[in-house]
Gaussian input, Z-matrix of N, CA and C with variables (Angstrom, degrees):
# hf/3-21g

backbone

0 1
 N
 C     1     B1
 C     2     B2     1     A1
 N     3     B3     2     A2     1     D1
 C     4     B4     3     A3     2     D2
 C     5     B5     4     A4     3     D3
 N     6     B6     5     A5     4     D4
 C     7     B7     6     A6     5     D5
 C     8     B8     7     A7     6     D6
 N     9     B9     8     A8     7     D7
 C    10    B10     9     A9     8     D8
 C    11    B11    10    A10     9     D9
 N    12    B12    11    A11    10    D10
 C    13    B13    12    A12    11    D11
 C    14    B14    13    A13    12    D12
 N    15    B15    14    A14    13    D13
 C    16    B16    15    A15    14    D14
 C    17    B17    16    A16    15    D15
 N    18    B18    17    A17    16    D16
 C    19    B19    18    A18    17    D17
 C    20    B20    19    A19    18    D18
 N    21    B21    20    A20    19    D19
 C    22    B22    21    A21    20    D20
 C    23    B23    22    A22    21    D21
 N    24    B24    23    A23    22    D22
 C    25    B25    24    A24    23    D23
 C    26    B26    25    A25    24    D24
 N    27    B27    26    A26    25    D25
 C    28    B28    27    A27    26    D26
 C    29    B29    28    A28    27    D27
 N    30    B30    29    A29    28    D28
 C    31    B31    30    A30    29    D29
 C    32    B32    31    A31    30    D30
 N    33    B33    32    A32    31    D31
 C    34    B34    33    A33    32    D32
 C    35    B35    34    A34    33    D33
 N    36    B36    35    A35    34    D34
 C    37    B37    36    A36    35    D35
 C    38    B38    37    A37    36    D36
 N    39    B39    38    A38    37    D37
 C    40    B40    39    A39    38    D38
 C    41    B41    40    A40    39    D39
 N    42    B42    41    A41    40    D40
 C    43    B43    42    A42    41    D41
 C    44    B44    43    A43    42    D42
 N    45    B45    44    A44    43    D43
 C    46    B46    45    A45    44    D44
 C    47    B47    46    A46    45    D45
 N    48    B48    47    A47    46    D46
 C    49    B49    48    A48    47    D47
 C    50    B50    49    A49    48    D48
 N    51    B51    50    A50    49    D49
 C    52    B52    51    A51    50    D50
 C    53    B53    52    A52    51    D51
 N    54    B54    53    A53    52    D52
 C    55    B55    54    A54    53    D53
 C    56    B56    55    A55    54    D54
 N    57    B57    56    A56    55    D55
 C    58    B58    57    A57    56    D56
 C    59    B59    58    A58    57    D57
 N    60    B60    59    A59    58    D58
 C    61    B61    60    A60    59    D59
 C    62    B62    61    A61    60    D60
 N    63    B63    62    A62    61    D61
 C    64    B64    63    A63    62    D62
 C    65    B65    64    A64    63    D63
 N    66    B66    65    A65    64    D64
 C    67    B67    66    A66    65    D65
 C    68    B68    67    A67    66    D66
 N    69    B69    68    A68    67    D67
 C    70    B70    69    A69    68    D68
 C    71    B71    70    A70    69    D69
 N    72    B72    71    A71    70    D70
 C    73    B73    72    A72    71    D71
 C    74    B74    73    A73    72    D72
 N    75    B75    74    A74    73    D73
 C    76    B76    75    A75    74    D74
 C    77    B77    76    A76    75    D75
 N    78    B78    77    A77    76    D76
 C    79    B79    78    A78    77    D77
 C    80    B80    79    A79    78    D78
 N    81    B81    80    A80    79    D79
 C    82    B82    81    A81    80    D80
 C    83    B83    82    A82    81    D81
 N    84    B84    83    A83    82    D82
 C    85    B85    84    A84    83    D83
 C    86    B86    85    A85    84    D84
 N    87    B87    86    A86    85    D85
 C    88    B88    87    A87    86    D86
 C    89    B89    88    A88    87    D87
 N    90    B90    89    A89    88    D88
 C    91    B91    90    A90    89    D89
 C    92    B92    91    A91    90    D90
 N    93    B93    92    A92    91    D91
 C    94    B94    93    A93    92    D92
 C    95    B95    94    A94    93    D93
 N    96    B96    95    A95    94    D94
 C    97    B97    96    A96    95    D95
 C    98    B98    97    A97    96    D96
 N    99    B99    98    A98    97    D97
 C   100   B100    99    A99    98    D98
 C   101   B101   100   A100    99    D99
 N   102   B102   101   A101   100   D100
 C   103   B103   102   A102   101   D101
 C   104   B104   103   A103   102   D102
 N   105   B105   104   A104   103   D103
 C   106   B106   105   A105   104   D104
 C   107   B107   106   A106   105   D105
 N   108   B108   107   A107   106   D106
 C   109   B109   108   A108   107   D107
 C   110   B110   109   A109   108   D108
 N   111   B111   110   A110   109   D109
 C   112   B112   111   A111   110   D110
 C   113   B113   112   A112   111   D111
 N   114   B114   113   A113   112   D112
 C   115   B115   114   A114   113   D113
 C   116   B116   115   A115   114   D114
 N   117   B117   116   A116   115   D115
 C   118   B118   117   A117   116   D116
 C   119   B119   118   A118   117   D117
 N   120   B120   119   A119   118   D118
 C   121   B121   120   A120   119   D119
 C   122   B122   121   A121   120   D120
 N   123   B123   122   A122   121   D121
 C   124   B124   123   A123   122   D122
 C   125   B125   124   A124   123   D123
 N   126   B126   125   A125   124   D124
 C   127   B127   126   A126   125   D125
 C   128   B128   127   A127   126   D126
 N   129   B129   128   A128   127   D127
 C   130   B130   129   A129   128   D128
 C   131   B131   130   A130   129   D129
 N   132   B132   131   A131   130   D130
 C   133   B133   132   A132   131   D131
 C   134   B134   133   A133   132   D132
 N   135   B135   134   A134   133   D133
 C   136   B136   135   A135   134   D134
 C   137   B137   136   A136   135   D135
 N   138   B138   137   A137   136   D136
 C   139   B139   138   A138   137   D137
 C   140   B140   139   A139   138   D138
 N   141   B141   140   A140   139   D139
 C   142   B142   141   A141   140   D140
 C   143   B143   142   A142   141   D141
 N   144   B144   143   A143   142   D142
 C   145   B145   144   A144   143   D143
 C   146   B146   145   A145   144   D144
 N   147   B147   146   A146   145   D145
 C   148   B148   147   A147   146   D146
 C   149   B149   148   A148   147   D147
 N   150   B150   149   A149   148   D148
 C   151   B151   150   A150   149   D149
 C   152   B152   151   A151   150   D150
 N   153   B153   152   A152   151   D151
 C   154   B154   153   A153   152   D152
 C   155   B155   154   A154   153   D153
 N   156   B156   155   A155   154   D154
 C   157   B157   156   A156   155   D155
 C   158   B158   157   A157   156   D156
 N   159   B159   158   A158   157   D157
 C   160   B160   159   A159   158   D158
 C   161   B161   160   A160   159   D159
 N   162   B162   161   A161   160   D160
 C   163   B163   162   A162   161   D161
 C   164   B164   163   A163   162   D162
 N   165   B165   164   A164   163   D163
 C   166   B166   165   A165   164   D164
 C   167   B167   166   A166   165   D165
 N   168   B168   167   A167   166   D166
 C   169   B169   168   A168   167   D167
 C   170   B170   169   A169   168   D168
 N   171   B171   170   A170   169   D169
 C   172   B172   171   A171   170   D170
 C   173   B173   172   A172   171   D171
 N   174   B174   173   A173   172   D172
 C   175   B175   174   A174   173   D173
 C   176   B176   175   A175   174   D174
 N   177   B177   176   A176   175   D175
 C   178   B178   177   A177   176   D176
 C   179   B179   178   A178   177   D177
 N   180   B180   179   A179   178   D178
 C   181   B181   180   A180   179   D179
 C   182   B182   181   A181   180   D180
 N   183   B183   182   A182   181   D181
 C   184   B184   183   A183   182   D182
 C   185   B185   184   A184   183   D183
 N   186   B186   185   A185   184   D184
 C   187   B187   186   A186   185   D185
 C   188   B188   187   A187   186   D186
 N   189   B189   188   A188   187   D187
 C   190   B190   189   A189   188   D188
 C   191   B191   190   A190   189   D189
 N   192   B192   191   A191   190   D190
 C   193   B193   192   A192   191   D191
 C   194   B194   193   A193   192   D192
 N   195   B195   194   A194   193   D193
 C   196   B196   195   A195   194   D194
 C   197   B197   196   A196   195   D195
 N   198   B198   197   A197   196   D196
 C   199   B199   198   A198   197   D197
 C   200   B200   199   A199   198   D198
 N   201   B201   200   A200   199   D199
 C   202   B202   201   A201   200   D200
 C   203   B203   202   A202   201   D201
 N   204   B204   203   A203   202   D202
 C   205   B205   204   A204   203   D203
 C   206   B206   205   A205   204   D204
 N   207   B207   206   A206   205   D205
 C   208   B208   207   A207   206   D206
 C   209   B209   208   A208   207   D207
 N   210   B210   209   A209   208   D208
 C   211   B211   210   A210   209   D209
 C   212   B212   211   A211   210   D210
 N   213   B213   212   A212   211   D211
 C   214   B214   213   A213   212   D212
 C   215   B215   214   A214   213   D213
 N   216   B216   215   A215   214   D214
 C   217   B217   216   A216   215   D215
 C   218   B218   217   A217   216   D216
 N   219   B219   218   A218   217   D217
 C   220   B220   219   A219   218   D218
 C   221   B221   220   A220   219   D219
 N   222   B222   221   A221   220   D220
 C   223   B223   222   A222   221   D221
 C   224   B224   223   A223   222   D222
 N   225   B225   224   A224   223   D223
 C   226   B226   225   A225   224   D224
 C   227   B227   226   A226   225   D225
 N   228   B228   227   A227   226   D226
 C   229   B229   228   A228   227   D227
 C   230   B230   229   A229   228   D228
 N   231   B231   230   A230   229   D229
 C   232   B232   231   A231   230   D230
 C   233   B233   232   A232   231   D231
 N   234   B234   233   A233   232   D232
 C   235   B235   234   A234   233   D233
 C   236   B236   235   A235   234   D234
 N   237   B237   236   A236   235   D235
 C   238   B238   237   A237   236   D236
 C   239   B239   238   A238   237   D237

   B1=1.4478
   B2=1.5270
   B3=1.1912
   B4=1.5461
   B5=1.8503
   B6=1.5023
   B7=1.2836
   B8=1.7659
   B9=1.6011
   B10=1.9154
   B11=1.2520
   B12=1.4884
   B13=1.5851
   B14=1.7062
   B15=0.8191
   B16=1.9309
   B17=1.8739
   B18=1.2217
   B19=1.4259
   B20=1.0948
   B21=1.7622
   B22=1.6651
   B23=1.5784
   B24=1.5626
   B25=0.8766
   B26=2.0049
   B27=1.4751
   B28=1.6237
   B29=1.4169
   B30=1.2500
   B31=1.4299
   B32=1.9129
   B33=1.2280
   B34=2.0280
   B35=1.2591
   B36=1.5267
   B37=1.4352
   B38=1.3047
   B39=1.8342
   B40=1.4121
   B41=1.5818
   B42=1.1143
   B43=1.7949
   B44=1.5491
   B45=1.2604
   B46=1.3864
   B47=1.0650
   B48=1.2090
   B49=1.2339
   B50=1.4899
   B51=1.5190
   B52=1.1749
   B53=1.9437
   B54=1.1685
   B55=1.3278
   B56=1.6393
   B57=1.4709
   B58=2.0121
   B59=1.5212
   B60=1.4506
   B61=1.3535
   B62=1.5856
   B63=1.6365
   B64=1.2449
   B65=1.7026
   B66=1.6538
   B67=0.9498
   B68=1.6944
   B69=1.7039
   B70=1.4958
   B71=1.6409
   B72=1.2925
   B73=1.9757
   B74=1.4800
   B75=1.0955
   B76=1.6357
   B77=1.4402
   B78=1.7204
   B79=1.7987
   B80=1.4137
   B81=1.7399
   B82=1.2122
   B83=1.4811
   B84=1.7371
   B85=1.3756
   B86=1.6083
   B87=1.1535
   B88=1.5077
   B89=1.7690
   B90=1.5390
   B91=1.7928
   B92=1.3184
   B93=0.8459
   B94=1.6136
   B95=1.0979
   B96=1.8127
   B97=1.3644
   B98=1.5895
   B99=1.7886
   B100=2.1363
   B101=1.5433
   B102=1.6896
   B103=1.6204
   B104=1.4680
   B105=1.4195
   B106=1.6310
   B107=1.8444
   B108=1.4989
   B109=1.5324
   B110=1.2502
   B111=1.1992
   B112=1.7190
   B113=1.9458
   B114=0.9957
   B115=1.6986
   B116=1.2088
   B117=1.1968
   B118=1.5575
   B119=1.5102
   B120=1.3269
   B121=1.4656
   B122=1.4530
   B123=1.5393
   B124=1.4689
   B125=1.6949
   B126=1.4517
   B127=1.8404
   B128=1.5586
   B129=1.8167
   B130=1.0575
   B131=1.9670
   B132=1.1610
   B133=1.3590
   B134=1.3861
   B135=1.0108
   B136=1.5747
   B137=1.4478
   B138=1.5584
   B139=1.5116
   B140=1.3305
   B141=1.2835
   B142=1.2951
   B143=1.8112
   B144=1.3436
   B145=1.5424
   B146=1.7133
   B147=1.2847
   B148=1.2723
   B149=1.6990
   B150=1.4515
   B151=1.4615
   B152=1.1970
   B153=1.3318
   B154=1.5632
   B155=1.6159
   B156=1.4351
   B157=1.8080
   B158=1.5229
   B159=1.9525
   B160=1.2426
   B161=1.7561
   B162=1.1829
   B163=1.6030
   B164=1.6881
   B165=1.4029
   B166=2.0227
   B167=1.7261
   B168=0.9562
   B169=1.1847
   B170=2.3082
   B171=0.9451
   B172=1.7901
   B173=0.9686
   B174=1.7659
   B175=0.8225
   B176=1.9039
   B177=1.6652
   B178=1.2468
   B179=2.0544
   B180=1.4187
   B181=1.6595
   B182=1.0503
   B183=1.4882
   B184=1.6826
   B185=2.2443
   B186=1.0239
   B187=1.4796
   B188=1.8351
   B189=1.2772
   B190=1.9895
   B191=1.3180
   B192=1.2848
   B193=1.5922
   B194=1.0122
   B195=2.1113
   B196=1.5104
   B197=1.7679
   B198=1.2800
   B199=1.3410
   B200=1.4386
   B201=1.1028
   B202=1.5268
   B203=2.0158
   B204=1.0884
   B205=1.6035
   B206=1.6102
   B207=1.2289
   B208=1.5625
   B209=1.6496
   B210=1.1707
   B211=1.2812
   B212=1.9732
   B213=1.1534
   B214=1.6432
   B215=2.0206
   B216=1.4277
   B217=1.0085
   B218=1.3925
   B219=1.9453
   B220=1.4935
   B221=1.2242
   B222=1.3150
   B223=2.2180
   B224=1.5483
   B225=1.3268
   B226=1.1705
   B227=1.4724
   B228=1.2284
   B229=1.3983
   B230=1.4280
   B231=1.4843
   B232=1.5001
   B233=1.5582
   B234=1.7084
   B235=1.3174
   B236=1.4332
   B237=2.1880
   B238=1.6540
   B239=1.5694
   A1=109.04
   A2=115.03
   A3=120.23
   A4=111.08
   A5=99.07
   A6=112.22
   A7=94.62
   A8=82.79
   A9=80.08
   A10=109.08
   A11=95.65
   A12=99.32
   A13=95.73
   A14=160.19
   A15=152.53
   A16=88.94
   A17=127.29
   A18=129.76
   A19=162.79
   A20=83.16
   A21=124.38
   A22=126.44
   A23=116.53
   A24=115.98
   A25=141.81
   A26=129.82
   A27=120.67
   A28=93.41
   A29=127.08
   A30=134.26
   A31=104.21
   A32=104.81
   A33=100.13
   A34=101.69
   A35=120.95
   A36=99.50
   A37=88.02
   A38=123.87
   A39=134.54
   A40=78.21
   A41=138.97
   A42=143.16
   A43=110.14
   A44=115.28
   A45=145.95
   A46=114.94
   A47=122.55
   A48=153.99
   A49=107.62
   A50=143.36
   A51=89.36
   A52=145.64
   A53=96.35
   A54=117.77
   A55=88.37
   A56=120.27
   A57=128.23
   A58=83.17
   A59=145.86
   A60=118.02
   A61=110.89
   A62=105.12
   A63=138.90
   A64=114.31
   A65=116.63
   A66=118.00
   A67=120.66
   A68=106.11
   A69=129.99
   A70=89.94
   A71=87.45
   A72=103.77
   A73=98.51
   A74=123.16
   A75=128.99
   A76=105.40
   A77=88.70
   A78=93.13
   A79=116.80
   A80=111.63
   A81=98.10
   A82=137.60
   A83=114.60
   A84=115.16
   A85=114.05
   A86=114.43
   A87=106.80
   A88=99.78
   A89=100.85
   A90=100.71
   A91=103.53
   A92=120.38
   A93=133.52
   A94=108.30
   A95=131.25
   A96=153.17
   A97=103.62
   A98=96.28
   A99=99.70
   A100=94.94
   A101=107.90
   A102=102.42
   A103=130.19
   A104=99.22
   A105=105.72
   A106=85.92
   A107=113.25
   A108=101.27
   A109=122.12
   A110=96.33
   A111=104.22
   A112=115.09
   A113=118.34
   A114=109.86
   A115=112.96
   A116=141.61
   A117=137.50
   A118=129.60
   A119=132.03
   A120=146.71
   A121=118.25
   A122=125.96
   A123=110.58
   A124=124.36
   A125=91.54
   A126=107.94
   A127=103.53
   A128=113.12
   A129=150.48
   A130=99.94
   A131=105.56
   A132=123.60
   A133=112.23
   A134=110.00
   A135=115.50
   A136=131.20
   A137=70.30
   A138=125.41
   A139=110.34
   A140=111.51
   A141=136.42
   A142=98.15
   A143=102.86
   A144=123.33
   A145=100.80
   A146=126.03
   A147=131.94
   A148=97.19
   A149=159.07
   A150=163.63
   A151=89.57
   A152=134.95
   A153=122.09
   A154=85.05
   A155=105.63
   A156=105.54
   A157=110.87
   A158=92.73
   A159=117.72
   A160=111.70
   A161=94.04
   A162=119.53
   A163=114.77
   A164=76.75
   A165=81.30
   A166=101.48
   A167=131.24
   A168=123.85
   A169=97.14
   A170=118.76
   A171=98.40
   A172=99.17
   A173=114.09
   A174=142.73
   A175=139.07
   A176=79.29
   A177=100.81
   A178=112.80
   A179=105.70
   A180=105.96
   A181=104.75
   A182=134.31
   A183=113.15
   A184=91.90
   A185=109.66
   A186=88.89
   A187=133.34
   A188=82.34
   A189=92.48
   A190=137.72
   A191=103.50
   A192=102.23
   A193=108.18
   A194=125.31
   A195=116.34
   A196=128.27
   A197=106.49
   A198=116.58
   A199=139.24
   A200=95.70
   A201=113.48
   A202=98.62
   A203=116.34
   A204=136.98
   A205=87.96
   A206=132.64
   A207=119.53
   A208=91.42
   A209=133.64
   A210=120.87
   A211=98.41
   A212=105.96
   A213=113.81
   A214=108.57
   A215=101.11
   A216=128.29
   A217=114.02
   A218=127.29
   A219=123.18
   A220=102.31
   A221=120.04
   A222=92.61
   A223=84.15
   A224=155.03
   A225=136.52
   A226=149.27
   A227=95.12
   A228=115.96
   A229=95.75
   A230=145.47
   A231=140.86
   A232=125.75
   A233=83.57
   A234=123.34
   A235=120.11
   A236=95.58
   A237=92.64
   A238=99.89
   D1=130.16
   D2=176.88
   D3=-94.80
   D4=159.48
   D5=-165.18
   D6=-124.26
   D7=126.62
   D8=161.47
   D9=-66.58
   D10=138.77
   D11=178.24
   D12=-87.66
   D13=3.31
   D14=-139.31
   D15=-143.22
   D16=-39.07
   D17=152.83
   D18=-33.14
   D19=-82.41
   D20=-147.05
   D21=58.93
   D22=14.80
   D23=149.87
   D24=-33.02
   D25=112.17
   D26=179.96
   D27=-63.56
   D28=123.99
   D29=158.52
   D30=-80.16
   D31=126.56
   D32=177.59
   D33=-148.06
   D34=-5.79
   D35=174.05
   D36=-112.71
   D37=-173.92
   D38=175.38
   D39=-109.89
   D40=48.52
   D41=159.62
   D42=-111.03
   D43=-20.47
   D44=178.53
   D45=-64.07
   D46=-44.11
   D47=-160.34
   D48=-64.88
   D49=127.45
   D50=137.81
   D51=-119.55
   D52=-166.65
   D53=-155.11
   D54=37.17
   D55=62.53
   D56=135.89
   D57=67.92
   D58=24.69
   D59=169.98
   D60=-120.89
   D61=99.66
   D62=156.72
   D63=-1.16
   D64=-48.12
   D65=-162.36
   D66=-85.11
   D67=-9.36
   D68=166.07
   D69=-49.91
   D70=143.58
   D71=151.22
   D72=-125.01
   D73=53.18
   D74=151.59
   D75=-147.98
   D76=167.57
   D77=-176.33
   D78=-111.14
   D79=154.54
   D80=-176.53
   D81=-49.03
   D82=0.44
   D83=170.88
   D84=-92.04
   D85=6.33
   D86=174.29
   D87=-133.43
   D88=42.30
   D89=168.99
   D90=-117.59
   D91=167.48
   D92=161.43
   D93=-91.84
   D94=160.14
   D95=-166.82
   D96=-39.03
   D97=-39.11
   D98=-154.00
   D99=-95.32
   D100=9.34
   D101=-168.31
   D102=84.50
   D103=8.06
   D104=-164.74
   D105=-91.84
   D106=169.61
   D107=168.82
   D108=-108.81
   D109=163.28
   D110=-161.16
   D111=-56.92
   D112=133.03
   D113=178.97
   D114=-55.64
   D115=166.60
   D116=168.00
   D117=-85.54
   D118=1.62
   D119=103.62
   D120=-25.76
   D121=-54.86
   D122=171.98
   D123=-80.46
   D124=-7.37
   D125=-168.57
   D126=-79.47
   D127=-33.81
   D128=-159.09
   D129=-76.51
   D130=-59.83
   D131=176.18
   D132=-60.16
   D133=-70.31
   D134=148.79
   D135=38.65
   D136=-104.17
   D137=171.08
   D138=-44.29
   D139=-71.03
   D140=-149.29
   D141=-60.02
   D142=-64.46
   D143=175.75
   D144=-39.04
   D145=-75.40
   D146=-168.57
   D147=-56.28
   D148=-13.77
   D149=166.21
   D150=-80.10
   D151=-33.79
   D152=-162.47
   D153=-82.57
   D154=-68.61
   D155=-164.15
   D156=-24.76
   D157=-64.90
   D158=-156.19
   D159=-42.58
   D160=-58.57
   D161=-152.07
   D162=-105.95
   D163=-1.66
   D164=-173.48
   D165=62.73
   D166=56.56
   D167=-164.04
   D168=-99.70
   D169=143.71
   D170=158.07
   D171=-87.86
   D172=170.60
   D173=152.73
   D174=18.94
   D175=-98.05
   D176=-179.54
   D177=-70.73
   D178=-26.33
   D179=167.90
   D180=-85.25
   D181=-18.42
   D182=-174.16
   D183=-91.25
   D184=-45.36
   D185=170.81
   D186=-43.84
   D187=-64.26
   D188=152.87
   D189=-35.73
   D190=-26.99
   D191=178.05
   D192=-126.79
   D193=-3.60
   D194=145.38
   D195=-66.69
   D196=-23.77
   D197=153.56
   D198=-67.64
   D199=-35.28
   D200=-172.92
   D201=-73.49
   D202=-34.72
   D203=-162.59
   D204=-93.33
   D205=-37.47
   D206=-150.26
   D207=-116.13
   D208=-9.37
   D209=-170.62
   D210=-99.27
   D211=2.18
   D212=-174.40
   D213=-103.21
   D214=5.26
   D215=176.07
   D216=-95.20
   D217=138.72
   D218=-179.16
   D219=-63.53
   D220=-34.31
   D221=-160.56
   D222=-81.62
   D223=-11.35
   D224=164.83
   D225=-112.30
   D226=23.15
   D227=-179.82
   D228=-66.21
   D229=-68.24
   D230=176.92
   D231=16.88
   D232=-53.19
   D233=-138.51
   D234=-115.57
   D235=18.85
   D236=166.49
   D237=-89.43

């Protein structure tokens, strides 16, 4: 079973995928429309927004701990 690396998403279906191509190591929630993957500024935003919804989180703690969570990740380690 593969793991988004831009996630940590379990990838198990080829629905996961996106646009269905197997050979991505990311998932279709961290691709863009053409399948390319999302930058880590948009992964970042993201994030952040869904901690706000989720959790009632503000701002500046829901950014913090979308970073803090996504930079412990391979496609973003670079990029502490």
């Amino acid at each position: 079973m593969k793991m988004c690396i831009a996630c940590g998403m379990p990838m198990t279906q080829i629905s996961e995928y996106p646009l269905y191509d197997i050979s991505k190591n990311y998932c279709k929630y961290c691709a863009n429309p053409d399948g390319s993957m999302m930058s880590f500024e948009q992964k970042l935003s993201i994030l952040t927004a869904n901690y706000i919804q989720t959790y009632k989180m503000d701002n500046n703690t829901a950014k913090y701990t979308a970073y803090t969570i996504l930079k412990k990740l391979p496609a973003w380690r670079r990029n502490q």
